[in-house]
C-alpha positions in Angstrom: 0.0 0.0 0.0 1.4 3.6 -0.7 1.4 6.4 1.3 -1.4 8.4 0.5 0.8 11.8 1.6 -1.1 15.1 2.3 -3.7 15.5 -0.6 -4.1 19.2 -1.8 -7.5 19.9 -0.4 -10.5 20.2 -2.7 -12.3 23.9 -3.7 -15.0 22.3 -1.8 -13.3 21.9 1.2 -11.7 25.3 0.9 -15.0 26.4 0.6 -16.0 24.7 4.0 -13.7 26.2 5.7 -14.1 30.1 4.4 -17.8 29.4 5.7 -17.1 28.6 9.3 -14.9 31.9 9.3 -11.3 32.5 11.5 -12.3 30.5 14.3 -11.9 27.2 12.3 -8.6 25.9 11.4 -8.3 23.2 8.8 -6.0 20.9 9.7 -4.2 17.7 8.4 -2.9 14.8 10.7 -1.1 11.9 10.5 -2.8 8.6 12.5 0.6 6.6 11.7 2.6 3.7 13.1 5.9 3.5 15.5 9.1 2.5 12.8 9.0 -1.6 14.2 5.4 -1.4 13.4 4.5 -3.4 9.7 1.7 -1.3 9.1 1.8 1.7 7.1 1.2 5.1 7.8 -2.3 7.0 6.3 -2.8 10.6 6.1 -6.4 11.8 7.1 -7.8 15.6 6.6 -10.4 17.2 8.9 -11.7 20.8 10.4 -11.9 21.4 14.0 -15.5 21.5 14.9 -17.7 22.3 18.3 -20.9 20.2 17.9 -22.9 22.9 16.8 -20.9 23.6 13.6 -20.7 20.1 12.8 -24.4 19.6 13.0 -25.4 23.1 11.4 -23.3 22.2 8.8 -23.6 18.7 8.1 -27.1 17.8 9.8 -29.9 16.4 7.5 -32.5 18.8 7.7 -35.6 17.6 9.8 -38.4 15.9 8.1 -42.0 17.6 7.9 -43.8 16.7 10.8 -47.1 14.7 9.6 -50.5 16.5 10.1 -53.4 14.3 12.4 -55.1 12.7 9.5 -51.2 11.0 7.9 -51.3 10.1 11.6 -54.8 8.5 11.5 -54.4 7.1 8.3 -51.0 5.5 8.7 -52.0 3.6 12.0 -55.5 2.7 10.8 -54.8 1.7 7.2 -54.4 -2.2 7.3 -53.1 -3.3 3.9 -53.7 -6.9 3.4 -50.2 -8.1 3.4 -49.9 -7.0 7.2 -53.5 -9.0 7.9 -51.9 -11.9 6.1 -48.4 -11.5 8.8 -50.8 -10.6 12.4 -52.8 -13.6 11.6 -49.5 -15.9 11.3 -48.2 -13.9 14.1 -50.6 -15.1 16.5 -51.6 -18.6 15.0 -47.2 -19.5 14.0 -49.1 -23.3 12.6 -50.5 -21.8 9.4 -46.9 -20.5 8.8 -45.5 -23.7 9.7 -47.9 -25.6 7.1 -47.6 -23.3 4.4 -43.4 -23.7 4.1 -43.3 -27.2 5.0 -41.6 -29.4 2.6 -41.9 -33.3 2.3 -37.6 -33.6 3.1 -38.6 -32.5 6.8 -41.2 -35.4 7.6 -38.5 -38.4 8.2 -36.9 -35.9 10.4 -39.6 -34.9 12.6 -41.0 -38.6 13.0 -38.1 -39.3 14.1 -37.8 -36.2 16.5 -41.2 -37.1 17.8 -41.1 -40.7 18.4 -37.7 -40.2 20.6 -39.7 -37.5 22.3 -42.5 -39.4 22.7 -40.6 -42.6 24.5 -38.9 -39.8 26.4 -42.3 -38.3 27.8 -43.9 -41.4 28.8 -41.6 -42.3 32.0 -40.6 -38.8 32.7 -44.2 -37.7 32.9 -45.2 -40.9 35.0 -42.3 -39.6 37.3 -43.1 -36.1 37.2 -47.1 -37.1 38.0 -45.7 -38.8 41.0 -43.3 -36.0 42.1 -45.9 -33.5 41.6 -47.9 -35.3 45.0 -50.1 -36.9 42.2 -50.9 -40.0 40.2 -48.7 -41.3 37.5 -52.1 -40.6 34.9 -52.3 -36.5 35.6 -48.5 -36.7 34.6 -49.3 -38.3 31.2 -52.1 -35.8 30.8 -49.4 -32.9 31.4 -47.8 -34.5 28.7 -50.2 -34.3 26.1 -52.8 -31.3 26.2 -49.6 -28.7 26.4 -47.8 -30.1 23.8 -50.7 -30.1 21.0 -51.6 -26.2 22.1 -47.6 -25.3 22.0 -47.8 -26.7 18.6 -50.3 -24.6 17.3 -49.3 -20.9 19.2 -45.5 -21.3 20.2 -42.6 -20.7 17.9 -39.6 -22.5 18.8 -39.3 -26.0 16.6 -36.6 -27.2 19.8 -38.8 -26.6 22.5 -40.5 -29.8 24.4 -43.1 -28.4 26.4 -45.0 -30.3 28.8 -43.7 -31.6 32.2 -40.6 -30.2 34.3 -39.0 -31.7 37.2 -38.8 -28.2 38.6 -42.2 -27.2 38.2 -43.6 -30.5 38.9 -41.6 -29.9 42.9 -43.0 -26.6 43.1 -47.0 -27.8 42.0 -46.0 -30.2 44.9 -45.0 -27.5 47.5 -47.9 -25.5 46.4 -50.5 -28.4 46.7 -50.1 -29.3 50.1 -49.6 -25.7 51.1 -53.6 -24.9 50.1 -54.8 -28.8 50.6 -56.1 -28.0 54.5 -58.0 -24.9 52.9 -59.4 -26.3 50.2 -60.7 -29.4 51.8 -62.9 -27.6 54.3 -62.5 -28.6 58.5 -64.8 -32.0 57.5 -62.3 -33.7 55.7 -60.8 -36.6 57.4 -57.7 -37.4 55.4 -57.0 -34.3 52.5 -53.9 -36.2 51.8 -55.1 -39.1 50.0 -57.4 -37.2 48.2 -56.1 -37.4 44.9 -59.0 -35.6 43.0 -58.8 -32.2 45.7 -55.2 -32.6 45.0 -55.5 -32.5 41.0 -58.2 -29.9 41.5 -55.4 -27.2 43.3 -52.9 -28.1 40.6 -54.9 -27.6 37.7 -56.5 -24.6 39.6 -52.8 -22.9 40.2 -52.5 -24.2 36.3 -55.5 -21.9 34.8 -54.1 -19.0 37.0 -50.9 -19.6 35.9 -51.9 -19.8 31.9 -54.2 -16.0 32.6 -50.6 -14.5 33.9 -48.6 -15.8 31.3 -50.8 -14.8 28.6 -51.9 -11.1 30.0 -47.7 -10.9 29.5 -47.8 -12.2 26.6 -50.8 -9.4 25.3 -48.6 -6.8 27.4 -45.8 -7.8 24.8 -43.4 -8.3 28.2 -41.7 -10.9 26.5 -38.2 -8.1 26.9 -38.5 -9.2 30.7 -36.2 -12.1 29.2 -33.1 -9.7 28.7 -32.9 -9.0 32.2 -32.6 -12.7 33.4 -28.7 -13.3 34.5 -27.8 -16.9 33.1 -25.6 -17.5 36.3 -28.9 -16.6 38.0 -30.7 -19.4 36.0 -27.6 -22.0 36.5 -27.4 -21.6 40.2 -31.7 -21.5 40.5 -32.2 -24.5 38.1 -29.5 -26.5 40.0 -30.9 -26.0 43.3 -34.2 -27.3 41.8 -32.1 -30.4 40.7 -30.7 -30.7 44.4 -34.5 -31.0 45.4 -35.9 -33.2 42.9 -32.4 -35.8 43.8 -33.7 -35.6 47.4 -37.6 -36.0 47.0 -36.6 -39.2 44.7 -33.9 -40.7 47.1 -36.5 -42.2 49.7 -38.3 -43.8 46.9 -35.1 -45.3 45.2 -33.9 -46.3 48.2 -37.5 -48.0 49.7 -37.9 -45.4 52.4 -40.4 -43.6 54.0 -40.1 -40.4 56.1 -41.8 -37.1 56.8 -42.6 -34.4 54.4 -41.0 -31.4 55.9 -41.7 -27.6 54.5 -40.4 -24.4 55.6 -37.1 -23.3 55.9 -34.2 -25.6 56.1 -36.2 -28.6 54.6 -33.3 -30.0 52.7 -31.6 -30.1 55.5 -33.9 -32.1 57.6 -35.1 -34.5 55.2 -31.3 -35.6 54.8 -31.5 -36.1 58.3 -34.0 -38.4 58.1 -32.5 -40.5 55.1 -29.5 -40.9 57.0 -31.4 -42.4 60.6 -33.4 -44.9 58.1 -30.6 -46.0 56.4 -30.8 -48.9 58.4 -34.4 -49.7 57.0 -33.1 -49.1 53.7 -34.8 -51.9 51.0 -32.2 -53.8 49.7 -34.4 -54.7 46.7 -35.4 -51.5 45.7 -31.9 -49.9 46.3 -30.4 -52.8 44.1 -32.8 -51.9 41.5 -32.4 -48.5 41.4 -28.5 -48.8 40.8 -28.9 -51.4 38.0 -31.6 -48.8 36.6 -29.1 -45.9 37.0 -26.0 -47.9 35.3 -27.7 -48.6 32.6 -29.0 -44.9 31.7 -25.7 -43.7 32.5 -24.2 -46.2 29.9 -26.5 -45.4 27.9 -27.1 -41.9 28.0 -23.5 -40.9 28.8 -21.1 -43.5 26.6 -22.8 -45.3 23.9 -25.3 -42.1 22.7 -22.1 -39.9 23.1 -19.7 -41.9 21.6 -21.5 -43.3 18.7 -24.3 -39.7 17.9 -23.3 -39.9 14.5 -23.6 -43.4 13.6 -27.0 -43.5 15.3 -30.2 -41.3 13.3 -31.6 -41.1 16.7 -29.9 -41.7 20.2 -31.4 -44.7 21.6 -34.8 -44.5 23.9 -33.4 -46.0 26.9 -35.6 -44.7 29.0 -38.4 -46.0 27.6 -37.2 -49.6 26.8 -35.6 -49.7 30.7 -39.1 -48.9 31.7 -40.7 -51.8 29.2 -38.2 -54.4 30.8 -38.6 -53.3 34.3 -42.7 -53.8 33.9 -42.0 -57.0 31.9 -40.0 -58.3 35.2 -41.7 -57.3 37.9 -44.9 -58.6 36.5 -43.8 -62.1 35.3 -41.7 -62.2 39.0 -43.7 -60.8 40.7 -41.8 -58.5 42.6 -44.2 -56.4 45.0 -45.5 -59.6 46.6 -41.8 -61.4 46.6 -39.4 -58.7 47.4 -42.2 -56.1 48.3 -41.1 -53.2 45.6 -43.3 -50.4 45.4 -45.2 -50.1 42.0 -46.9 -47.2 39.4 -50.5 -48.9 40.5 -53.3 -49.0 38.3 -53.1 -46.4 35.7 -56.8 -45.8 34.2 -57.3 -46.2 30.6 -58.5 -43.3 28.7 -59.1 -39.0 28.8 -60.5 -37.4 31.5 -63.2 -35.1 30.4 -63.2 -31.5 30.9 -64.1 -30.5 34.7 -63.4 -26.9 36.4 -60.1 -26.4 38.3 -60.5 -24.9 41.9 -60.0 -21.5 41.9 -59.1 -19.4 45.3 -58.1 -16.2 45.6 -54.9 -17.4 48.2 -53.3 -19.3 44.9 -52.5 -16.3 43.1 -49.3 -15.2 44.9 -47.8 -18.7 44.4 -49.2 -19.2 41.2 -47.3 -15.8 39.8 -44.0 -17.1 41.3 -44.7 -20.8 39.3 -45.4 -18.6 36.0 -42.2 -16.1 36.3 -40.3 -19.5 36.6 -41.9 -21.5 33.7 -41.1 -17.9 31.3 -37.5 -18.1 32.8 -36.8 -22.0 32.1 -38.6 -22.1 29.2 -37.2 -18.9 26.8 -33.6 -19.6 28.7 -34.0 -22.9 26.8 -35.6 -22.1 23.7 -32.3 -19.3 23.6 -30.0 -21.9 24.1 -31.8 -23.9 21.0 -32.1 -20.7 18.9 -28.3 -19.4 19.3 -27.7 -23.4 18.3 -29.6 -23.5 14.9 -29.3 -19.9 14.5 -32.8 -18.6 14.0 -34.8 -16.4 16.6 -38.2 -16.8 19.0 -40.7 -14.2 19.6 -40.3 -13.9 23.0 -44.0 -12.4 23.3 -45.6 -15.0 21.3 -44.0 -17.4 23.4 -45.7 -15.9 26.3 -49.0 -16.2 24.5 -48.0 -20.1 23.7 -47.1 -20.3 27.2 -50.4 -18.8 28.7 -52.6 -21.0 26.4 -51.4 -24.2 26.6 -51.4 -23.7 30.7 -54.9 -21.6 30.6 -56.5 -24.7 28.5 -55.2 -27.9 29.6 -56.1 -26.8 33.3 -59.7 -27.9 32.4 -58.0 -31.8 31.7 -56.7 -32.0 35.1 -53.3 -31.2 33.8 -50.7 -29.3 36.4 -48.3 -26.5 35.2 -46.6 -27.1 32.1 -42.6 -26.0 31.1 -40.1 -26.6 28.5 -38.3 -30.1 29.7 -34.8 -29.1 29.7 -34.0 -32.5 28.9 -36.4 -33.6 26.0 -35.3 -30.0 24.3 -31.5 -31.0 24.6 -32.4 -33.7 22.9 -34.2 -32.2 20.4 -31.8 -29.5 19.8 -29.3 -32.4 19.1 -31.7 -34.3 16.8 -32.7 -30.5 15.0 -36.2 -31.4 14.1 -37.6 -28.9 11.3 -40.3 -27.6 12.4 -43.0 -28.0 15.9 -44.5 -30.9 14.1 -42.9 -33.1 15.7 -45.0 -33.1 18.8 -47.7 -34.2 17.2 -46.0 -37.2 16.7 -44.6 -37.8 20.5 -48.7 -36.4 21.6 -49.8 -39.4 19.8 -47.6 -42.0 21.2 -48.8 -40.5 24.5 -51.9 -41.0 23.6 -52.3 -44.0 22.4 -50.6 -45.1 26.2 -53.4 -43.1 27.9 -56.0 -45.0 25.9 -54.5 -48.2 25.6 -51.3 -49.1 26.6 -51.2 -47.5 30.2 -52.7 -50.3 32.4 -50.0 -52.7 31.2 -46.9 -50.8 33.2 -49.4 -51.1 36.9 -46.7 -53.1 37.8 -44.0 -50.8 36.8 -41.5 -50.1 40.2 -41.6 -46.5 41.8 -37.5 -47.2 42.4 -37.2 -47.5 38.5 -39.0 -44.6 38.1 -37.1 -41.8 40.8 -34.1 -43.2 39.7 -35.1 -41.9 36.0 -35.9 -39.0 37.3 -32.9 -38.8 39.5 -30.5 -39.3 36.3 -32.7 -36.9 34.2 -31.8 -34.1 36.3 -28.1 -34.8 36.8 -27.3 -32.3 34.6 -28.8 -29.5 36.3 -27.3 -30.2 39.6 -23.8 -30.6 37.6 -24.0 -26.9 36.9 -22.0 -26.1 39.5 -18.9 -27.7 37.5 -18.8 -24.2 35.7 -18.4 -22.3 39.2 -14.1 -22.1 38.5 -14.5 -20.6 35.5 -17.5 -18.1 36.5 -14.8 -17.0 39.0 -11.8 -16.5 36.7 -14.7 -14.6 34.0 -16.8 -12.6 36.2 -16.6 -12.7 40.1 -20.4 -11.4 39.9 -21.7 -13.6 38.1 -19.5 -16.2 40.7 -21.5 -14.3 43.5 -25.0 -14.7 42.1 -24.7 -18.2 41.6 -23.6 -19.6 44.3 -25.8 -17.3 46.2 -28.7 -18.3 44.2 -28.0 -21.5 44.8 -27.2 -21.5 48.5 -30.2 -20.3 49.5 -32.3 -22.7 47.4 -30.6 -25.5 48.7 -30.1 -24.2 53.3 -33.2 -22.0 53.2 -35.9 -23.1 51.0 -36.4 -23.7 47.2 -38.6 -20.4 46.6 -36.3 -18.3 48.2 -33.4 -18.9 46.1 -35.3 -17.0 43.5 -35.5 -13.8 46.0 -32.2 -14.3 46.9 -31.1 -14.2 42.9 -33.0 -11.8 41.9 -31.5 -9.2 45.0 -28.3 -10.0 43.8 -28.5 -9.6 40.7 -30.2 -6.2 41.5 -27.3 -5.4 43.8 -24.0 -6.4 41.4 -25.5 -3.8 38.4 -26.1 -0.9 41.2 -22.4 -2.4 42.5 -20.8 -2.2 39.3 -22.6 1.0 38.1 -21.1 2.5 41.8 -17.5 1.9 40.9 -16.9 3.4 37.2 -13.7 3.0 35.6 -12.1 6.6 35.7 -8.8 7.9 34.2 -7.0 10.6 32.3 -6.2 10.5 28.7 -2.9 11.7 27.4 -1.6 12.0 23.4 0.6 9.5 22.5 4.3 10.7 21.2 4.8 9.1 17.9 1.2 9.1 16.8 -2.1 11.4 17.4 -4.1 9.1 19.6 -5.1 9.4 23.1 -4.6 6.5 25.8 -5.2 5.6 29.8 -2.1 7.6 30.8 -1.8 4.7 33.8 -1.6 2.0 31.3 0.6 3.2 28.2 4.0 4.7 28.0 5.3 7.7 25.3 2.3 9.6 26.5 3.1 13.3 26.0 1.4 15.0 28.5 0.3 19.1 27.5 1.0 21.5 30.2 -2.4 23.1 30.4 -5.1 20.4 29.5 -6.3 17.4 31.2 -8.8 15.0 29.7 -10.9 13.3 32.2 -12.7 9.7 31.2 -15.7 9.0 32.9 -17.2 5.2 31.5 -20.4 5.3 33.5 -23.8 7.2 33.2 -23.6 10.1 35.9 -26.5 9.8 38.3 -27.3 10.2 41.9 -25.0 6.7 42.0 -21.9 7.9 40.9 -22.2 11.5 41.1 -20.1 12.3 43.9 -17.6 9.8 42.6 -17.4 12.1 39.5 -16.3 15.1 41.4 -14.5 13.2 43.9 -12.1 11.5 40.9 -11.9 14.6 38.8 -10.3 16.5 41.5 -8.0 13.9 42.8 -6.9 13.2 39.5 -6.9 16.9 38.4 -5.1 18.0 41.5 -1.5 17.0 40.7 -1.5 19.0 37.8 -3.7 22.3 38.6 -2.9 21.9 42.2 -6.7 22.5 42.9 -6.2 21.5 46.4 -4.6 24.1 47.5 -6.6 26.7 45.2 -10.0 25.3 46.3 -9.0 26.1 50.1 -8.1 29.3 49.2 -11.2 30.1 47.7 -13.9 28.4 49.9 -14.4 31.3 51.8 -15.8 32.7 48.7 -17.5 30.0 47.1 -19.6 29.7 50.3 -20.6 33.3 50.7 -21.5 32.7 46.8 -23.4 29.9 47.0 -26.0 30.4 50.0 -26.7 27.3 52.3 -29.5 24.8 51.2 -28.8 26.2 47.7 -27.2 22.7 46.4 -29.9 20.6 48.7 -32.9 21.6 46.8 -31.5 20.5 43.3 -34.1 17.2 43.2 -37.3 19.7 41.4 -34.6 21.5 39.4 -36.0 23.1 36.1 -36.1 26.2 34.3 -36.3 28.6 36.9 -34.2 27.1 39.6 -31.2 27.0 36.9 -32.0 30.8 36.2 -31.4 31.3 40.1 -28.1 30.5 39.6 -27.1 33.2 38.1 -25.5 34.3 41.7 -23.0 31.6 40.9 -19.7 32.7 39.3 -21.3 32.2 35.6 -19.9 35.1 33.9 -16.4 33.1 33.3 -18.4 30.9 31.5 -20.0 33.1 28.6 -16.1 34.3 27.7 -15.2 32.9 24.1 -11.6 33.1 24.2 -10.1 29.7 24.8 -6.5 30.3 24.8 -4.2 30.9 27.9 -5.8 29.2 30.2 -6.1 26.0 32.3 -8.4 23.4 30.8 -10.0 19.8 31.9 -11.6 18.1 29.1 -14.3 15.6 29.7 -15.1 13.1 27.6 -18.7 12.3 27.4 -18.4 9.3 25.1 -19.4 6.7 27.9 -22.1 8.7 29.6 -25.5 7.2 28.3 -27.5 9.3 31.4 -27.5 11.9 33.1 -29.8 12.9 36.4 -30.7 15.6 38.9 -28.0 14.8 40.8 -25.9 14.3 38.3 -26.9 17.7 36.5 -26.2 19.5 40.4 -22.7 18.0 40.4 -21.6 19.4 37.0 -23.2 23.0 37.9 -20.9 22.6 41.2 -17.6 21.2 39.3 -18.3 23.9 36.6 -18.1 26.5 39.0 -15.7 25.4 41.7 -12.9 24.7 38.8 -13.8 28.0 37.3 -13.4 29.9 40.8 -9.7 28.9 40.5 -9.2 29.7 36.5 -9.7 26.3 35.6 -12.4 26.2 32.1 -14.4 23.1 31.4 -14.9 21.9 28.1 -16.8 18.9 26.9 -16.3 16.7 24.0 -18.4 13.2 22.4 -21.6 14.0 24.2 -24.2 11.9 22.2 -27.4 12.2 21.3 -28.6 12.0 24.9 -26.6 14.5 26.6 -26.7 17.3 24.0 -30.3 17.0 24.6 -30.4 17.0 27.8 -27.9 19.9 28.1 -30.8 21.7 26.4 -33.6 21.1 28.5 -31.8 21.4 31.4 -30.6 25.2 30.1 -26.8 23.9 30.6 -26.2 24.7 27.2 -27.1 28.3 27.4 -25.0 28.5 30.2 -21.7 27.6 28.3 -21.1 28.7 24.9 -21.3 26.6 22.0 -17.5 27.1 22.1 -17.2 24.6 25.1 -18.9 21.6 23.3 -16.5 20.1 20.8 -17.4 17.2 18.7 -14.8 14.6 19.7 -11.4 14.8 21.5 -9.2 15.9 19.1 -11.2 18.9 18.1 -11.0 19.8 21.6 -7.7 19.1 22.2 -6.9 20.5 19.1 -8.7 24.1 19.6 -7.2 24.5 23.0 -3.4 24.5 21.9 -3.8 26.5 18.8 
């Protein structure tokens, strides 16, 4: 590449500058490379500009503002191109039908069958978890699947049960059983109808919340979900489910214990039965757990793309494990614990019990199924590369909850791991679950009575090794501590307090933190001077690079954080220390306090909070008159860079006026350089701007810096 050298400049150009008369110099520069550097050096041309010249002179001029009736007719004129997209919008089926093509059926058969053999025992498990029967978890796993279908959007999503949800429909079952059953019932707890009753009750609740969000389009709520928060919530969920399942792999029985501290106490317990431990059922569970780790964890690994599909071993472990204990026997020979009967058929449509005290809990169960469910479907989308709409998905959400709560069917999530396993398989479309809704199906009509003698230590032990990956999480905990110690903090405290306090709370807990860390982080902004480099005209962190060449009477204060009531007094705080050496404001400031206070009566700077026009007019008794002089030469100057302030408040407005002034009490000028949008505007309202000339506002650095030394 050659060197461009210093190009004449143009008549245009010459005519630019004649236009913005003596004040503006036109300049050339060289942006150019140390000698052991390979690259070459380039020669640029520019004027010095304050932000007003640059945007009277270059600024597009402002489009005609539209009269009422453009207005009306613009927002009520609905072409039919735009009917054609709302109606796809809402119903994402007809668009899913009208670009299918016949290469994507053998794909999603596929997809759905492996689905479908996944669903069965997880939603048998997930029935019994919930404080259920095995049945209402197959229902769960039908109804929500065929509504997702027809309103959701993500083709990787496997919506129907969730270990996670299924513990907290458990938790809130028994919490509003005594209510609900009235002061005659003798024993609410083996009420299994009153029980299905709550959790489809909590479930219609749950699908009205979900899809007034959805209408609300609050689907943006997703952006401010911290995936540490989700890792360390979602593993103390997986923490839970391991211990509700451990007394049934092992053949146990102990209390149910609530409240805070639970997890603690119903270890407790599991460790004084261990003598009663069933050797039959514990030998069964860790042949049942071998196997699906072999499975699952070597031979689908190892051999994923030799096999079209990874094989169903869940569902063949459960076919073998029915096939045994029924020919052998096994509950009246060893006394396992089975599934029991599982009625044939679909219940029909009956009202959920509604109560005004299952709100609350029902809105904590809903913010949690939008949380799991759109983390995964983000996961699956940055896989395949293709994007959700997060509000739809609210909508899918809210409908296949608000529906299937009149089929006796508890709270229904994404399954974190059916959708890993789609996401592997990549199924083409949300056809597929059509396919895995009619295998579960035909076992509701058919097939379901033959697994009765199915083992319940099979089953946890599923369930147990379903959620291993959640719990494992906390394998990423060294590396969230070498990347981010905040995200470190709100994981582990997330998950902490899910695991000693209670499950609900870890969700308080994460969410403070989270809140906490950005007002932490936004409290200690990264400040520092800038200084011109030697051999090239660039300005750098003068702590952090050498050849700096540092100018006499100009200081160029970085500020990477919005100024508000937060980090105002930081602002002043760092701008002096760091000013001081140079200026020696110190000393100056000391001298003129005496001043400064008789200038600026008492209270003045307490009553900035209901600043507007007329309390910046009142301070005119304020040492303003330095600020209205043009001349910029001859003086001491602090530049401030404005490129990383996005916001500015009251309190962030008061703490300029009071730097402005203070450093001009002592002969220091303040000039301001890469405001954006934001704060030229809100220089304006605020009446800053007429305060200091347009002379004081520069469009970058290097027009400041480069005005102030000429």
């Amino acid at each position: 590449m050659d060197d461009l050298g210093d190009p004449e400049p143009s008549e245009d150009a010459v005519e630019d500058n004649d236009s913005f008369g003596p004040e503006i110099n036109k300049m050339s520069f060289h942006i150019g490379s140390p000698p052991y550097s390979h690259h070459h050096e380039i020669t640029a041309r520019r004027f010095v500009r304050t932000q007003h010249e640059l945007d009277e002179h270059y600024s597009k001029p402002a489009p005609p503002k539209p009269t009422i009736r453009t207005r009306l007719r613009r927002t009520l004129c609905c072409p039919k191109e735009k009917v054609g997209e709302y109606f796809s919008t809402l119903l994402p089926i007809v668009n899913v039908c009208r670009t299918y093509k016949l290469s994507y059926i053998l794909n999603d058969l596929v997809s759905g069958i492996t689905i479908g053999c996944l669903s069965f025992p997880l939603g048998i498990a997930f029935g019994v978890l919930a404080s259920l029967a095995p049945e209402y978890g197959l229902y769960s796993s039908f109804s929500p699947v065929i509504l997702y279908i027809l309103f959701g959007t993500s083709r990787h999503i496997s919506f129907g049960t969730n270990g996670i949800i299924s513990l907290f429909t458990s938790e809130l079952v028994h919490k509003h059983l005594p209510a609900a059953a009235g002061p005659n019932s003798t024993n609410p707890e083996d009420d299994i109808i009153l029980k299905s009753s709550i959790a489809s009750g909590s479930t219609c609740i749950i699908g009205l919340i979900l899809l007034l969000m959805g209408i609300l389009r609050l689907g943006f709520i997703v952006n401010y979900i911290s995936s540490s928060f989700v890792s360390g919530f979602t593993a103390a969920g997986g923490v839970h489910i391991v211990t509700s399942m451990l007394p049934n792999a092992l053949g146990i029985t102990i209390p149910r214990f609530t409240g805070a501290g639970q997890l603690v106490l119903t270890y407790k317990a599991i460790f004084e039965k261990v003598p009663e431990i069933h050797v039959a059922s514990m030998i069964t569970s860790i042949i049942t757990a071998a196997t699906l780790l072999l499975f699952k964890d070597v031979i689908n690994v190892k051999f994923r793309h030799k096999l079209k599909t990874p094989i169903p071993i869940d569902f063949i472990v459960v076919i073998i494990a029915t096939v045994i204990s029924n020919f052998a026997n096994l509950s009246d020979s060893l006394g396992l614990k089975v599934v029991g009967e599982i009625p044939a058929g679909f219940p029909p449509p009956r009202m959920p019990y509604l109560s005004i005290d299952l709100v609350l809990d029902s809105f904590v169960v809903a913010i949690m199924i939008f949380m799991l469910s759109v983390s995964m479907s983000r996961l699956c989308e940055a896989a395949h590369n293709y994007r959700v709409n997060d509000n739809q998905e609210l909508v899918a959400y809210g409908l296949s909850n608000f529906v299937s709560s009149f089929f006796l069917c508890f709270p229904s999530c994404a399954g974190p791991a059916r959708t890993i396993t789609l996401c592997l398989m990549g199924p083409k479309s949300t056809l597929h679950g059509f396919i895995s809704s009619f295998f579960i199906l035909i076992i509701l009509l058919w097939i379901g009575p033959l697994f009765r003698m199915l083992p319940i230590s099979v089953l946890s032990t599923m369930v147990i090794i379903a959620v291993k990956n959640l719990v494992t999480q906390m394998k990423d905990l060294p590396e969230m501590w070498r990347l981010n110690r905040y995200d470190f903090l709100i994981a582990v405290g997330t998950n902490l307090s899910g695991c000693f306090i209670d499950f609900p709370y870890a969700l308080y807990v994460g969410v403070i933190l989270c809140m906490f860390t950005v007002v932490l982080q936004s409290q200690i902004p990264e400040v520092y001077l800038l200084s011109k480099l030697t051999t090239e005209d660039r300005f750098l962190n003068s702590k952090l690079y050498d050849h700096i060449l540092t100018h006499p009477r100009i200081q160029i204060f970085k500020f990477e954080s919005s100024l508000y009531f937060a980090t105002a007094e930081a602002f002043r705080k760092k701008l002096f220390e760091l000013t001081d050496g140079k200026f020696n404001l110190h000393a100056k400031l000391t001298k003129s306090q005496q001043s400064y206070v008789v200038a600026v009566p008492p209270g003045s700077m307490q009553n900035m909070e209901h600043l507007n026009r007329e309390s910046v007019e009142s301070f005119t008794r304020l040492p303003w008159d330095g600020l209205h002089d043009k001349s910029l030469h001859n003086k001491d100057y602090v530049i401030i860079d404005c490129s990383s302030i996005n916001y500015i408040d009251i309190n962030g407005l008061r703490i300029l006026i009071e730097v402005i002034c203070e450093l001009e009490n002592v002969g220091v000028t303040v000039v301001f350089a890469s405001c954006n949008q934001y704060v030229r505007r809100f220089f304006k309202k605020s009446q800053l701007a007429s305060k200091i000339s347009e002379e004081r506002i520069f469009a970058d650095i290097w027009d400041a810096f480069s005005a102030l030394i000429m």
